[in-house]
LOSERO-764188 format. One record per atom (N, C-alpha, C): residue in three letters; residue number from 1; x, y, z negated; atom name. Coordinates in nm, 2 decimals. Layout:
N
PT residuo num      u      v      w atomo
PT     ALA NUM      X      Y      Z    CA
...
END
This chain:
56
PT residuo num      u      v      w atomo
PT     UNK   1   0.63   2.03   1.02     N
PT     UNK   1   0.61   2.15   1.10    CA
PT     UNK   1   0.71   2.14   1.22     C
PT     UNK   2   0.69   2.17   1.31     N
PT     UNK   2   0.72   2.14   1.44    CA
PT     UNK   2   0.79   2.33   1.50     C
PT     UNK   3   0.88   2.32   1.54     N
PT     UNK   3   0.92   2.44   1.64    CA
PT     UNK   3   1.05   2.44   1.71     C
PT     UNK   4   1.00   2.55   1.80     N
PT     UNK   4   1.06   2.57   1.92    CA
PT     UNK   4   1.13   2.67   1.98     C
PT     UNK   5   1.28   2.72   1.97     N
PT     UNK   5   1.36   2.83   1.99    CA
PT     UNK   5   1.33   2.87   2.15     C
PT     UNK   6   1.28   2.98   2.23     N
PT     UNK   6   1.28   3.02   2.37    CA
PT     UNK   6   1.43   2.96   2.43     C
PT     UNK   7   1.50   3.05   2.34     N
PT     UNK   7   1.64   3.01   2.42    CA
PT     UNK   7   1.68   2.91   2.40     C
PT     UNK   8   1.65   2.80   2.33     N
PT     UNK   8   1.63   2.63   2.36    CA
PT     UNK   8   1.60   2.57   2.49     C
PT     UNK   9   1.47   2.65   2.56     N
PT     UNK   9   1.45   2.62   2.70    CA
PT     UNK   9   1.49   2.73   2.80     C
PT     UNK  10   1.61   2.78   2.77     N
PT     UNK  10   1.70   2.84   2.87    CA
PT     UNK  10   1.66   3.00   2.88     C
PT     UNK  11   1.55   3.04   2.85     N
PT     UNK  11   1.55   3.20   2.80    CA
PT     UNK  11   1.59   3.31   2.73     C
PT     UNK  12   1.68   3.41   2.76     N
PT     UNK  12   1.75   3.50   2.66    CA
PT     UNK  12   1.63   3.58   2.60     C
PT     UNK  13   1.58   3.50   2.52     N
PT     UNK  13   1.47   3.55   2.41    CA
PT     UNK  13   1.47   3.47   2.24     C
PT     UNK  14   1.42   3.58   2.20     N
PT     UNK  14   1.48   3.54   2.00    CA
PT     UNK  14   1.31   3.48   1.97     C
PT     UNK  15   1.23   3.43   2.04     N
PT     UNK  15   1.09   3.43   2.02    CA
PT     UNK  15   1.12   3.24   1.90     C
PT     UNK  16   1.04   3.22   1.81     N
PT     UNK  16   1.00   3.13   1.81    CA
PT     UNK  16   0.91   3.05   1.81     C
PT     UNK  17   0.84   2.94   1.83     N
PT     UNK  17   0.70   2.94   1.82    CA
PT     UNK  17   0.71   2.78   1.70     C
PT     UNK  18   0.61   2.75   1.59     N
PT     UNK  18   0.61   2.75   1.50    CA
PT     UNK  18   0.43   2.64   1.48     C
PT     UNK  19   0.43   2.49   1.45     N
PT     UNK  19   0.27   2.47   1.44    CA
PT     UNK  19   0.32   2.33   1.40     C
PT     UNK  20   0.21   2.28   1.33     N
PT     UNK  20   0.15   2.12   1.27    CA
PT     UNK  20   0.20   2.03   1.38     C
PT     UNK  21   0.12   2.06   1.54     N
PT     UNK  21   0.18   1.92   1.61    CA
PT     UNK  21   0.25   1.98   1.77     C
PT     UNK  22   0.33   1.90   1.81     N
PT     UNK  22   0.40   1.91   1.89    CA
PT     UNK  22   0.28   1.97   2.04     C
PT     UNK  23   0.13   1.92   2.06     N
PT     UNK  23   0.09   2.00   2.15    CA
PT     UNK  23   0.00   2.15   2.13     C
PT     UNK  24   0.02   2.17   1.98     N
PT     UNK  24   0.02   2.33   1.93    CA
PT     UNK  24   0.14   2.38   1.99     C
PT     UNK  25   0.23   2.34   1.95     N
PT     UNK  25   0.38   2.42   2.00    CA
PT     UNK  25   0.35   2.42   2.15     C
PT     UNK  26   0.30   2.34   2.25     N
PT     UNK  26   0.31   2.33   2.41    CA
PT     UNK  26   0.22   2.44   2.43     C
PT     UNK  27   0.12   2.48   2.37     N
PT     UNK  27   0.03   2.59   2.39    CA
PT     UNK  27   0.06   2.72   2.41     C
PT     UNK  28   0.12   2.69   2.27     N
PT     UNK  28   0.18   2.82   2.25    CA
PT     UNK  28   0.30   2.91   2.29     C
PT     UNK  29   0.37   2.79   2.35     N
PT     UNK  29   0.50   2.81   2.43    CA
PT     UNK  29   0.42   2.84   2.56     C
PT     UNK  30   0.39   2.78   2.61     N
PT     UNK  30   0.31   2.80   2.77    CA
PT     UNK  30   0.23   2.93   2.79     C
PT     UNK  31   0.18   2.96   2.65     N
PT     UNK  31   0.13   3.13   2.62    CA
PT     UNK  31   0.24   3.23   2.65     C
PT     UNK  32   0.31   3.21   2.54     N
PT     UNK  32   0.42   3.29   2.53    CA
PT     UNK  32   0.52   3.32   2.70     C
PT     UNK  33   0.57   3.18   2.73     N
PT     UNK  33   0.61   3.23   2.88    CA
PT     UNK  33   0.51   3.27   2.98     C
PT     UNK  34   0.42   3.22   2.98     N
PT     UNK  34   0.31   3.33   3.09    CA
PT     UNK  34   0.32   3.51   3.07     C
PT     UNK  35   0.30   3.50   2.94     N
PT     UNK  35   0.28   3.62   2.89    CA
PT     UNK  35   0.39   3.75   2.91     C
PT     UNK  36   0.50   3.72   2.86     N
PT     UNK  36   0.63   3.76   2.88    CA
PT     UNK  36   0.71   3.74   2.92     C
PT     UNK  37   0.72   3.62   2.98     N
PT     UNK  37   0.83   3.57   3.09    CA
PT     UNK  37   0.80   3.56   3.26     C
PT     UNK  38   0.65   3.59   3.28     N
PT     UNK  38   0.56   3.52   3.38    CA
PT     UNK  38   0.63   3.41   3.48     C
PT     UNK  39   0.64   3.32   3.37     N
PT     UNK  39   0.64   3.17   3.43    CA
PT     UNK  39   0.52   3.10   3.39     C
PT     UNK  40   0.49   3.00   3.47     N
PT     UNK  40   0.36   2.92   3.43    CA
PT     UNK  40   0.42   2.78   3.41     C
PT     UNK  41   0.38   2.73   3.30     N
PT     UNK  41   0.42   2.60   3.28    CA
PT     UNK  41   0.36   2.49   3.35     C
PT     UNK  42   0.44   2.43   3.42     N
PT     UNK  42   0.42   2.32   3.46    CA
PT     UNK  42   0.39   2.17   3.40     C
PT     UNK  43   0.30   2.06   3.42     N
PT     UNK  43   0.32   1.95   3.36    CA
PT     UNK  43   0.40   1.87   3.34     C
PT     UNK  44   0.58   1.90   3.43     N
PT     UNK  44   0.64   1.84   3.45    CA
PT     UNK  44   0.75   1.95   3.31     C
PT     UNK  45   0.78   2.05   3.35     N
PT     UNK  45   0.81   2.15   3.28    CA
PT     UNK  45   0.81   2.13   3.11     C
PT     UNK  46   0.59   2.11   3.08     N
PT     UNK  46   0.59   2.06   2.92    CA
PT     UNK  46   0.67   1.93   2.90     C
PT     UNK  47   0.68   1.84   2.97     N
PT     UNK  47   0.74   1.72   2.91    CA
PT     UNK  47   0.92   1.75   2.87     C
PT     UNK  48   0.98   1.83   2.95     N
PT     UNK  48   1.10   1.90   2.97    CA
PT     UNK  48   1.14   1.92   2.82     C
PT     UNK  49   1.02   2.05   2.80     N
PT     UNK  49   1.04   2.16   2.66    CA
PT     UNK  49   0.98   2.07   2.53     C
PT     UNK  50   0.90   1.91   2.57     N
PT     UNK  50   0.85   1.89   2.46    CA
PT     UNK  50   0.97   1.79   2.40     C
PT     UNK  51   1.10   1.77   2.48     N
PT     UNK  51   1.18   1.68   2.39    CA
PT     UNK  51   1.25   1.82   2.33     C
PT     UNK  52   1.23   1.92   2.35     N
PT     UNK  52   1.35   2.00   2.24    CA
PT     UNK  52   1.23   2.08   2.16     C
PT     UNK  53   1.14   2.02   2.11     N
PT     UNK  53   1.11   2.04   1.98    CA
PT     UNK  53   1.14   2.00   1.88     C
PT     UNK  54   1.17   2.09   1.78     N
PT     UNK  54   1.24   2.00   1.66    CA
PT     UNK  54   1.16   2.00   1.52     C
PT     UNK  55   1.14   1.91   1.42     N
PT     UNK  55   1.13   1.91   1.33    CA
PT     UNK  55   1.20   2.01   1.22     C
PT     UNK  56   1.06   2.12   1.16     N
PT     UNK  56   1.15   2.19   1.07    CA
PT     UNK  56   1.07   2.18   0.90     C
END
């Protein structure tokens, strides 16, 4: 299982997001900050957030 703390990528948010493979978590992360952060993730951005995924 793969996840990913918000405030791991620099956000004062308690959100975490939670999936099988590392580009479920990019999905779902890139949802999440559109949504509530209105940032739009970038390509350069996902590669950024995809090394602080961790193994849980």
């Amino acid at each position: 299982m793969k996840t990913l703390k918000c405030s791991d990528v620099g956000f004062d948010c308690a959100a975490v997001v939670t999936a099988e493979t590392v580009e479920e978590v990019l999905a779902q992360a890139a949802a999440h900050a559109q949504k509530v952060h209105g940032v739009p993730v970038t390509p350069e951005m996902a590669e950024e957030i995809a090394e602080k995924i961790q193994e849980k």
